[in-house]
C-alpha positions in Angstrom: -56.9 0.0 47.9 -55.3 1.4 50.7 -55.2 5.5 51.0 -52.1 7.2 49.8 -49.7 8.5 52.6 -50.0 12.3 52.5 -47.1 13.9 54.5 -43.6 14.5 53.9 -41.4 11.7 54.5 -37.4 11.6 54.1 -35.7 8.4 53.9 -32.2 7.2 53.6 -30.9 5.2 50.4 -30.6 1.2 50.7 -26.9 1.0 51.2 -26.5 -0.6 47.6 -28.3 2.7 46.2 -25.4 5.0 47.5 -23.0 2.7 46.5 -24.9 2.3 42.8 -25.2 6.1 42.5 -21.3 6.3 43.3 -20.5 4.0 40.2 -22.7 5.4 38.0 -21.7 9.2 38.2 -18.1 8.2 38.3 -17.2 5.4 36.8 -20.0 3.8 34.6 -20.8 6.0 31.4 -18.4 7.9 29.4 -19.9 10.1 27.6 -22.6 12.9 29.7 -25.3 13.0 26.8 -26.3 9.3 27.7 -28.3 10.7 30.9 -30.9 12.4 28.7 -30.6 9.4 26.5 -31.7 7.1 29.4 -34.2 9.3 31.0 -36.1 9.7 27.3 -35.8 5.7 27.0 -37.3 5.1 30.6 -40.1 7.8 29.4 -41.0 5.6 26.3 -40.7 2.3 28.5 -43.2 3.9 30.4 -45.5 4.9 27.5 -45.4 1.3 26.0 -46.5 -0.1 29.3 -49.4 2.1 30.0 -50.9 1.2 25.9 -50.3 -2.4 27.1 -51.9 -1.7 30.6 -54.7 0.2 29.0 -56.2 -2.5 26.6 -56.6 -4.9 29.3 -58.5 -2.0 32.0 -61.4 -1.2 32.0 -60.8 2.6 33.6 -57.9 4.4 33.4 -57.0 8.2 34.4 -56.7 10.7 32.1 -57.4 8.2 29.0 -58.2 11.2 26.5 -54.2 12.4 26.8 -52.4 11.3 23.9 -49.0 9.9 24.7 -45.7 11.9 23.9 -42.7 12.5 25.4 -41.9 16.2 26.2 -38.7 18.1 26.8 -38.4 21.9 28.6 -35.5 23.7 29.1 -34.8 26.6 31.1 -31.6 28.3 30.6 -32.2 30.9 32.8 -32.9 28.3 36.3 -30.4 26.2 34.4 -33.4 22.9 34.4 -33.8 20.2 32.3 -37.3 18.7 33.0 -38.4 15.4 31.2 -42.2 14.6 31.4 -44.2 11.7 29.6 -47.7 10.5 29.8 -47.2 7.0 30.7 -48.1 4.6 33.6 -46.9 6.7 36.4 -46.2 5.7 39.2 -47.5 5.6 42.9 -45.8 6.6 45.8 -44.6 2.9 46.7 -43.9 2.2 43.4 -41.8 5.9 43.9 -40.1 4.3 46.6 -39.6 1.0 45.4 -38.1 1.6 42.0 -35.9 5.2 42.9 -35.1 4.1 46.5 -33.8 0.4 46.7 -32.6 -2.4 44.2 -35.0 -4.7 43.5 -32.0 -7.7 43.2 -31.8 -10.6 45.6 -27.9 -10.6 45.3 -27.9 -6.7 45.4 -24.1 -7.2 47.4 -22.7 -9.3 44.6 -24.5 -7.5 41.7 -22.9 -4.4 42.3 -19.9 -5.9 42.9 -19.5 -7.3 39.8 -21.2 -3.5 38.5 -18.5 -1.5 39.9 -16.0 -4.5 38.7 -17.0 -4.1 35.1 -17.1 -0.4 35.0 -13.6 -0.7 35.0 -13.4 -3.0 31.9 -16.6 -1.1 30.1 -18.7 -4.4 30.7 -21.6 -5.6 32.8 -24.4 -6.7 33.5 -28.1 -6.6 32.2 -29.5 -3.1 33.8 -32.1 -3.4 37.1 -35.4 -1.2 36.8 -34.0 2.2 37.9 -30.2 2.2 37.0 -31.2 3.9 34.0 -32.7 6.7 36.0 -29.5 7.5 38.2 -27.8 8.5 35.6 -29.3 11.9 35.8 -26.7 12.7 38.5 -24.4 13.0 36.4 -25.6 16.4 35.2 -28.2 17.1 38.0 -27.4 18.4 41.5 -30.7 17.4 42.6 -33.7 15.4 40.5 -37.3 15.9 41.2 -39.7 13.4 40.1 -43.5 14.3 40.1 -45.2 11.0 39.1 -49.3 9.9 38.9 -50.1 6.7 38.5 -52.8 5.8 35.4 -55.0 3.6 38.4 -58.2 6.2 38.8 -57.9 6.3 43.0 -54.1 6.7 42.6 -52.5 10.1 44.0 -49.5 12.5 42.7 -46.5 12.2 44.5 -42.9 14.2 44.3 -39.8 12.2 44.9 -36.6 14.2 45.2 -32.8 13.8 45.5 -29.4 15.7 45.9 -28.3 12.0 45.5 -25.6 12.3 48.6 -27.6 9.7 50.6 -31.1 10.5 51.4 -34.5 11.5 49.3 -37.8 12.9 50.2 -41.1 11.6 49.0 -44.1 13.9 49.2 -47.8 14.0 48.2 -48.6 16.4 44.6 -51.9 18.0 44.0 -52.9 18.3 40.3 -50.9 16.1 38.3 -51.7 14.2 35.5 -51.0 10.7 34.3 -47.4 10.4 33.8 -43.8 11.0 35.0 -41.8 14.4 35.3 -38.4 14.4 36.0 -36.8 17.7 36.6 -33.3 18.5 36.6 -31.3 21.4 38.2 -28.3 21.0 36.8 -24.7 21.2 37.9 -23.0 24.3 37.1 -20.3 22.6 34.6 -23.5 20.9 33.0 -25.5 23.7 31.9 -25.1 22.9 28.3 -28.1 20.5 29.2 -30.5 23.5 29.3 -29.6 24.4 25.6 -32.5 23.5 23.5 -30.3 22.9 20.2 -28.2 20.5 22.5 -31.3 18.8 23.2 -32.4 18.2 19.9 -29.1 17.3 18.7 -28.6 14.2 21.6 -32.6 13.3 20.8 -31.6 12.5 17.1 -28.6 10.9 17.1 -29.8 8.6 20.4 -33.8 8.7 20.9 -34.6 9.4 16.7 -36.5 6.2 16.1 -38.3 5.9 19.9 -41.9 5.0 18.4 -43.8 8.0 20.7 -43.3 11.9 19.5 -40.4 13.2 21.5 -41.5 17.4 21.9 -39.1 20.5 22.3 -40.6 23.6 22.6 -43.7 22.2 21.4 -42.0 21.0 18.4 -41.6 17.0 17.5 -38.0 16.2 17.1 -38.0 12.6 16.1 -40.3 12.8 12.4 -38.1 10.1 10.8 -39.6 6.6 11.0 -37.9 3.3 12.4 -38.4 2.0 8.9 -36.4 -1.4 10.0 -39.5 -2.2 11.7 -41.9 -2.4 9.1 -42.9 -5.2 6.6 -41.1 -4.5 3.8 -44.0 -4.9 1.3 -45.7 -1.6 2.7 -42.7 0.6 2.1 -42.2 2.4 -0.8 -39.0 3.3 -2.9 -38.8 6.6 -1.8 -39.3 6.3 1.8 -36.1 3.5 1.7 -34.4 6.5 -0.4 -35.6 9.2 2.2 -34.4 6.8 5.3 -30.7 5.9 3.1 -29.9 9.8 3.5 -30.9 10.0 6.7 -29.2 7.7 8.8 -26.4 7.5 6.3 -26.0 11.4 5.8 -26.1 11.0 2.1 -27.2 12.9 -1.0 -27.0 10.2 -3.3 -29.3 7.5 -3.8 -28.2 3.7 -2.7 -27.0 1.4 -5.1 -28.5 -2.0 -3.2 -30.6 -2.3 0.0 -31.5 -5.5 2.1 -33.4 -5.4 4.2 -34.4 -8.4 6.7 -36.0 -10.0 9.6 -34.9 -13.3 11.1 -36.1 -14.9 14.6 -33.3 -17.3 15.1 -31.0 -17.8 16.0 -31.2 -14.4 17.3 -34.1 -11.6 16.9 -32.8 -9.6 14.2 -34.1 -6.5 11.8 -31.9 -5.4 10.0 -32.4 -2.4 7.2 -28.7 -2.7 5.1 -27.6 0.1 2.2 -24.1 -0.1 -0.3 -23.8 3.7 -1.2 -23.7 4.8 -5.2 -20.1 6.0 -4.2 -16.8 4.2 -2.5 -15.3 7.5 -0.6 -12.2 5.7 0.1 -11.1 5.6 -3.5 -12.2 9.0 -4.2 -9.4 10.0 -1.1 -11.4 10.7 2.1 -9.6 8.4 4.1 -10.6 5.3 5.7 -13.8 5.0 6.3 -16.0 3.9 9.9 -18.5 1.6 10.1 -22.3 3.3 8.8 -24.4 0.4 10.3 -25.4 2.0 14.0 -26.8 -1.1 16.6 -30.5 -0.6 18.4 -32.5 -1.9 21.1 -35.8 -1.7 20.4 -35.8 1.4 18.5 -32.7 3.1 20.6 -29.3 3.7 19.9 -26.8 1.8 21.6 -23.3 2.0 19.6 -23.1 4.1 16.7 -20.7 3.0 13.8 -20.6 -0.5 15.6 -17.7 -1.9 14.8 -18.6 -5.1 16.7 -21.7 -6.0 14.6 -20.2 -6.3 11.3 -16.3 -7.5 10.1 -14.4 -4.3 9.3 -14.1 -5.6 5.3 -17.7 -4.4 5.0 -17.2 -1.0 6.5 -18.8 0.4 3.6 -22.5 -0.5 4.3 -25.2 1.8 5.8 -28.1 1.7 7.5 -29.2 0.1 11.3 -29.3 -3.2 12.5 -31.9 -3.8 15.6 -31.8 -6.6 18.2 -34.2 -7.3 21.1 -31.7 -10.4 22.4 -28.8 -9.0 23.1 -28.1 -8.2 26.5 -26.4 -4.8 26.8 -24.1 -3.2 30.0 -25.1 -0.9 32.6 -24.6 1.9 30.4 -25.6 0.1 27.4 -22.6 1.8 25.7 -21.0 -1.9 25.5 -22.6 -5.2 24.2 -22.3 -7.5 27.7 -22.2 -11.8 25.8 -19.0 -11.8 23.0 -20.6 -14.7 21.9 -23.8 -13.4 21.2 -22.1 -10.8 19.2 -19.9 -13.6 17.3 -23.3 -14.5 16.4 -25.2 -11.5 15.3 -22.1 -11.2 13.3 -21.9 -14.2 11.5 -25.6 -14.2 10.8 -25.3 -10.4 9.0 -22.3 -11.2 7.3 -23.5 -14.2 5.9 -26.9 -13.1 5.0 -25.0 -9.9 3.6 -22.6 -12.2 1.1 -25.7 -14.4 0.0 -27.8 -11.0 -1.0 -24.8 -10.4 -3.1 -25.1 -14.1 -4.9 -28.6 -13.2 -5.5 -28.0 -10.0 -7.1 -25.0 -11.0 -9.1 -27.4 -13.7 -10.6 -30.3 -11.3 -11.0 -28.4 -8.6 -12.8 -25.1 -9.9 -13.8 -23.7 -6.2 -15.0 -25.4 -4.1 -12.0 -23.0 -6.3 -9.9 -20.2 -6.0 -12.0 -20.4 -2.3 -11.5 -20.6 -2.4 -8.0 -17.6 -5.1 -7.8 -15.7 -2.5 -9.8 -15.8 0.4 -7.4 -16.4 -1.7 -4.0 -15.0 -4.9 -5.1 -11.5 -4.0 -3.1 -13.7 -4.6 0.4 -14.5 -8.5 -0.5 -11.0 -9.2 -1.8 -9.6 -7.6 1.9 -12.3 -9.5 3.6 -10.9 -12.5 1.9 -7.0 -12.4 2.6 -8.2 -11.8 6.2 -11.3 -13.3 7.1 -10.9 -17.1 6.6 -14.6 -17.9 8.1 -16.1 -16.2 4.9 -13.7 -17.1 2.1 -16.0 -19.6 0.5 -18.8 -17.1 0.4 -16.7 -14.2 -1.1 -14.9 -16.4 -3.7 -18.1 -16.6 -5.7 -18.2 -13.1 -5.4 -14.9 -12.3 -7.2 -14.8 -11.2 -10.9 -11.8 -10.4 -12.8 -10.8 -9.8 -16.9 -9.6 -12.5 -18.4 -8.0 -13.6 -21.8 -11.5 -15.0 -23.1 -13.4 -11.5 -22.3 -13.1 -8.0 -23.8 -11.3 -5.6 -22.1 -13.6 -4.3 -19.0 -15.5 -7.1 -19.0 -15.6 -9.7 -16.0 -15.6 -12.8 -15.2 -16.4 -14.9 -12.0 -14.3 -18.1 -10.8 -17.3 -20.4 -11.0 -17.5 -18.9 -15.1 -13.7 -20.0 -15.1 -14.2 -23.7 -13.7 -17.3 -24.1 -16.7 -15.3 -23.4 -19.4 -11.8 -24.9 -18.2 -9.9 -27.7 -20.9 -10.0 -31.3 -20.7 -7.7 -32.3 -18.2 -7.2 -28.8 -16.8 -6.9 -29.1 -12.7 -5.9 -25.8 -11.8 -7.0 -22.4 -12.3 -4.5 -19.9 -14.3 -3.8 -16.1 -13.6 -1.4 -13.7 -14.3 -0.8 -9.9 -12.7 0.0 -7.0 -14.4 -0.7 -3.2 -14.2 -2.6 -3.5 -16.6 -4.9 -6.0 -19.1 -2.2 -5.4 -21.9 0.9 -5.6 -19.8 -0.4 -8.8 -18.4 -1.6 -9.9 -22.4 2.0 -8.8 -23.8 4.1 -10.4 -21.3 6.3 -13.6 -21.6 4.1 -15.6 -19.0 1.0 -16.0 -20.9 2.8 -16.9 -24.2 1.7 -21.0 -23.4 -1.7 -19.9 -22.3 -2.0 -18.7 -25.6 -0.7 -20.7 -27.7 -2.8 -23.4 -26.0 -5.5 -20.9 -26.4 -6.2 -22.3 -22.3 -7.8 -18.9 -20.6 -5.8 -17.5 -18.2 -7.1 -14.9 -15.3 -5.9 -10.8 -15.2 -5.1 -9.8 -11.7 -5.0 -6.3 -11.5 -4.4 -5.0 -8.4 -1.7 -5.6 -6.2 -3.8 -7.0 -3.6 -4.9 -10.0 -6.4 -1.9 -12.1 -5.8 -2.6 -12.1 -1.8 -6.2 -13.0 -2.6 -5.6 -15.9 -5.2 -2.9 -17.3 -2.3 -5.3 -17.0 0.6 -7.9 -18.8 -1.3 -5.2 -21.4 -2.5 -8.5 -22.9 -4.9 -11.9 -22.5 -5.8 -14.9 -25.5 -6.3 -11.3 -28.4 -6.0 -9.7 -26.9 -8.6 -6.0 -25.1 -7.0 -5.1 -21.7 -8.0 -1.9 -20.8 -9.6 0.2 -18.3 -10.6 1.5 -18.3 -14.5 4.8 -17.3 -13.3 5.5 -20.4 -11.3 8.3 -22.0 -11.9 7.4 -25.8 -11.4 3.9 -24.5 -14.2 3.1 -27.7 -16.6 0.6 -27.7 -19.0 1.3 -30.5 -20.9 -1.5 -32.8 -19.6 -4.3 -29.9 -21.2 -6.1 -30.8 -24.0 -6.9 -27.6 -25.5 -8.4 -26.4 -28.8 -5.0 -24.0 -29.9 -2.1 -25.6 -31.4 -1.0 -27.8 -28.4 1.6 -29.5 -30.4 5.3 -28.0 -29.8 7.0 -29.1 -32.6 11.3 -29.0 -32.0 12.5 -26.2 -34.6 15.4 -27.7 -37.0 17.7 -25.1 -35.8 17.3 -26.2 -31.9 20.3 -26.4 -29.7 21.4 -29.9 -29.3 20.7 -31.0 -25.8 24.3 -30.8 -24.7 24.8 -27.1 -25.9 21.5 -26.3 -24.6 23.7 -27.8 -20.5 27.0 -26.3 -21.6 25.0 -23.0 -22.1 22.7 -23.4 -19.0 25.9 -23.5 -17.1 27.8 -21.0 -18.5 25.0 -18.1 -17.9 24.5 -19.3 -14.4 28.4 -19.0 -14.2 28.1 -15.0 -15.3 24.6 -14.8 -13.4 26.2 -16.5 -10.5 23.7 -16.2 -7.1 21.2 -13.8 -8.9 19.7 -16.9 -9.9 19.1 -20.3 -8.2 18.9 -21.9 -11.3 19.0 -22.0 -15.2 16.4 -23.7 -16.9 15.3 -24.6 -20.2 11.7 -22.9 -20.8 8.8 -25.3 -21.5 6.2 -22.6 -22.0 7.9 -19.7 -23.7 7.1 -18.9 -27.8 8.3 -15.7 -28.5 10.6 -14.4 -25.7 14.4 -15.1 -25.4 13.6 -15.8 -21.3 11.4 -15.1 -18.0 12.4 -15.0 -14.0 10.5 -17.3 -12.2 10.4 -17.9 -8.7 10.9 -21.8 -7.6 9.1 -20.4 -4.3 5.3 -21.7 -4.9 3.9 -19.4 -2.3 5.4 -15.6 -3.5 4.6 -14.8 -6.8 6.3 -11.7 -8.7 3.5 -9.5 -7.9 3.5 -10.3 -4.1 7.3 -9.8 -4.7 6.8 -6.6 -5.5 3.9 -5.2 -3.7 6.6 -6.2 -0.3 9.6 -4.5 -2.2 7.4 -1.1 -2.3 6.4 -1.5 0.9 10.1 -1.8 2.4 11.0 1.5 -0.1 7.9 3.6 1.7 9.4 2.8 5.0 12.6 4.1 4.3 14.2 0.7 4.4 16.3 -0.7 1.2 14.9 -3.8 -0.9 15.9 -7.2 -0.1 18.4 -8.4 -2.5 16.2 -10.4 -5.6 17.7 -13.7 -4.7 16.7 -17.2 -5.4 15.5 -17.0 -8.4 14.8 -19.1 -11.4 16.2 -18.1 -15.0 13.8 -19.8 -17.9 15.7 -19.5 -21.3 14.2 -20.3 -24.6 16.6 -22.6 -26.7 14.6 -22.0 -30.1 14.6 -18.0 -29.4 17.0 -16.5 -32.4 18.8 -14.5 -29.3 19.5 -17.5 -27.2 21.0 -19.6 -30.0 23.0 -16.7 -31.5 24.4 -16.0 -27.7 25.1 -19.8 -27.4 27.7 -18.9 -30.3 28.8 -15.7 -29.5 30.4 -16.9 -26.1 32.7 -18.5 -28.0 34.0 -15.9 -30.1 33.1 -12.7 -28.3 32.7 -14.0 -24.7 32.6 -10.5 -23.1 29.7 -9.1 -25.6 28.2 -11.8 -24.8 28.5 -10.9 -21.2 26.5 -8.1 -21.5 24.0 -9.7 -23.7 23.1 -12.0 -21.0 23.0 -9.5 -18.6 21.0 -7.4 -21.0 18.6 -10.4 -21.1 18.8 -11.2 -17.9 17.6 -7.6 -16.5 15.1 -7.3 -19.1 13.2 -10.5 -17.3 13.7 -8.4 -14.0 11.6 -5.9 -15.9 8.9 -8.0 -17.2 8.7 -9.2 -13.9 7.9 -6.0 -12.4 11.1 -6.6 -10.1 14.0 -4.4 -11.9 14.9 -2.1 -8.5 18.2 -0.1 -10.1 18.1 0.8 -13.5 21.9 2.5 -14.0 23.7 -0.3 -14.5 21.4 -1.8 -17.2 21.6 1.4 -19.2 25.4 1.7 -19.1 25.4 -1.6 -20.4 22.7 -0.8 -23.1 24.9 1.7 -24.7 27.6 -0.7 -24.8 26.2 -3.1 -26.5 24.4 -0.3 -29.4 27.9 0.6 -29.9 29.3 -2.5 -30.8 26.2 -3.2 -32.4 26.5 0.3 -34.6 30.0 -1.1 -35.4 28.8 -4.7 -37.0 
């Protein structure tokens, strides 16, 4: 080998160098910490290669050092210094990797570099970029390097990095790298040892080599993800869970995974005990934070995961994706389309397998985090399938609390039943006491509770589950004559029925007092024990959606639409409607305010009465005539 060079040499930059450093310091990274971030990750590229280098030589220098990363601050000289015990590196190698760009369209790379610094994309990073980075908080870098080869010598590279550097020989170092940093007067945070430790846990936690300040080893919590999952124990999953998710409770699920195609994935996945957004902290940010081989690129990704599952914890870790310059930005959209898809799927079918291994532990988490599939579903139509197995709701064939799924539903549907049946309400015995279910139960055909406001959207933008179409009870075109049920399906015309033409004349007489409040006035088909029911001819917007868009106008200051185009269902065999059918013609303007009565009691069981004075006026009225009778 060739003797090492041992005078003082000073050298300008390759051209592209300046031009690189100029990008970097300016334009590239946002945020300062990253430097130390990128210096620690070089030291631990460094550390890998010398263990790979070492099992294949036969000597190497200083073999008996054990390999570590350590950090030194001095506050006093203002210093950040940065020294590992890797491979080292020569004084060529000095030269090669800190002074030029080892890219045979250097021109055109860092023309597209400086390019995408300006969009916060780029290309994968050369050997070195990494490095510059320490401009950003250094005035001038030092780098003391010795090569692990046994005939190798020490040599210092150093840098003000306006153009030139210097490269001179080292007596008496040992195997490794030491970077030292004076640092720029408005970056003398860097020389804070609590700083320090802070940046090496949220970025350089996991690096597989202990990472020393003061002597002391920052980064004592393993990269657990890494692991095979039959060697880790339950509390070590519980130990990692309140680590990276800052949490004092323990997780209700974990998955954890490894897949090798179609991208390299491990992936280490918690859903908390607790949903923070319904106890009122706000919405919450992503908890999965995205790695590289054991180092942090984006923390609360919100590019890895949809934001419907916002609520998980934990890391996901992935050697194929290419990252920017900075790695602060994931470089191929596509490749992140994928690494998304293939989380969120594998994410939804962990939740099939534990709804089928313990039926009530996923009831209970659908209860409190349940709110996150049904948002994912009105928004995210590439996982709708998936999610609709994962719905549960009460129904009229389950106690109160208890839940059913749409696949339970489709099992124990009638003969001749095409369509799935649900009704919202407040709450289970609004929805069981209203006028819309009477059919479904005298039929005794089940019908779904929808709960929450959001229901209605869901049911809509699922429009059916396993062929069978989903539908709103109060629809007005609903038929369930074809339903061969086990309740008393036969409808048997009471004596006392209004003859078909006084059931019209009537029709069009309380459309005449109703006039464009209602679209039309219909004879009910479905109702049992109610006078009469709003429906709304629209197939698309239910009550409930009605509704939830009425409130919404009112928050915003704005006034609700008028309730238009609606359908009035009256019940012929209903003592009311029969007794109004005579009192029009010998009391026509009681009979007036009976139909208004009736008609704005439907607005109410609908959920869409918006001014109550009028109907309370017209209350009164009609207790003191009836007081008078």
């Amino acid at each position: 080998m060739a003797k090492e060079k041992t005078k003082t040499e000073t050298k300008e930059f390759q051209a592209e160098v300046k031009k690189l450093l100029d990008i970097v310091i300016h334009s590239l990274y946002t945020e300062r910490d990253i430097f130390v971030r990128e210096l620690v990750s070089n030291a631990a590229d460094a550390l890998e290669k010398f263990r790979h280098q070492s099992l294949s030589e036969e000597e190497v220098f200083d073999s008996h050092v054990p390999l570590e990363i350590t950090i030194d601050v001095d506050e006093k000289n203002h210093t950040l210094t940065i020294i590992d015990t890797g491979i080292g590196m020569t004084r060529e190698e000095l030269e090669a990797n800190l002074g030029t760009i080892a890219h045979s369209g250097s021109n055109t790379f860092l023309a597209e570099l400086a390019e995408a610094a300006k969009k916060d994309i780029s290309l994968i990073g050369q050997f070195g970029v990494g490095f510059y980075s320490a401009f950003m908080g250094g005035k001038k870098v030092r780098v003391l390097s010795r090569s692990y080869l046994p005939d190798a010598e020490g040599c210092e590279w150093s840098s003000d990095g306006s153009g030139s550097y210097t490269l001179s020989p080292e007596k008496g170092l040992r195997r490794g790298t030491k970077i030292i940093v004076e640092l720029k007067d408005d970056a003398r945070e860097f020389a804070d040892e609590e700083k320090i430790r802070q940046i090496i846990k949220q970025y350089s936690n996991f690096v597989p080599f202990p990472i020393k300040v003061k002597g002391e080893t920052v980064n004592t919590v393993q990269a657990l993800w890494t692991r095979n999952k039959n060697e880790i124990k339950e509390e070590e999953y519980v130990e990692f869970y309140k680590f990276i998710g800052n949490a004092f409770d323990d997780p209700r699920f974990r998955l954890h995974f490894t897949a090798d195609a179609p991208l390299a994935i491990n992936a280490l996945l918690f859903v908390p005990q607790e949903n923070i957004e319904r106890l009122g902290f706000g919405r919450m940010k992503s908890g999965v934070n995205l790695y590289c081989q054991k180092v942090l690129i984006e923390q609360h990704s919100e590019n890895i995961l949809p934001e419907w599952l916002r609520f998980l914890k934990g890391v996901v870790d992935s050697e194929d994706l290419p990252l920017n310059i900075s790695r602060q930005a994931l470089q191929d959209s596509a490749l992140v389309a994928k690494l998304k898809q293939v989380l969120t799927k594998r994410f939804l079918k962990f939740l099939v397998e534990q709804a089928k291994e313990d039926a009530e532990k996923y009831n209970e988490f659908f209860a409190d985090f349940g709110i996150y599939l049904k948002e994912g579903a009105t928004m995210d139509y590439a996982y709708r399938d998936e999610i609709a197995k994962l719905l549960r709701f009460e129904s009229s064939k389950t106690e109160a609390g208890k839940l059913v799924s749409l696949a339970d539903y489709v099992e124990r549907m009638a003969e001749g039943q095409k369509e799935i049946y649900y009704i919202n309400g407040p709450s289970r015995s609004a929805a069981e006491s209203g006028p819309y279910v009477e059919a479904f139960k005298k039929r005794d055909i089940e019908i779904i509770y929808t709960l929450e406001p959001i229901d209605d959207f869901v049911m809509n933008h699922l429009g059916e589950f396993d062929g069978n179409k989903l539908v709103s009870a109060d629809r007005a075109d609903l038929d369930l004559s074809t339903i061969k049920s086990t309740g008393d399906s036969e409808q048997k015309e009471s004596e006392s029925s209004l003859e078909p033409e006084v059931a019209e004349s009537l029709r069009g007489w309380v459309k005449e007092v109703l006039g464009d409040r209602v679209k039309e006035v219909i004879t009910s088909k479905r109702l049992v024990d109610s006078p009469a029911i709003i429906v709304n001819p629209d197939g698309y917007m239910t009550s409930t959606m009605e509704r939830v868009m009425q409130a919404a106008r009112v928050e915003k200051g704005e006034a609700p639409q008028e309730l238009g185009n609606k359908n009035l269902e009256i019940n012929t065999d209903h003592k009311l409607i029969k007794q109004l059918s005579l009192l029009r013609g010998t009391d026509e303007d009681f009979a007036r305010n009976v139909i208004e009565q009736v008609f704005d009691n439907a607005l109410i069981q609908a959920g869409l009465m918006v001014d109550p004075r009028k109907m309370v006026q017209r209350s009164y009225t009609i207790l003191e005539k009836a007081t008078k009778i």
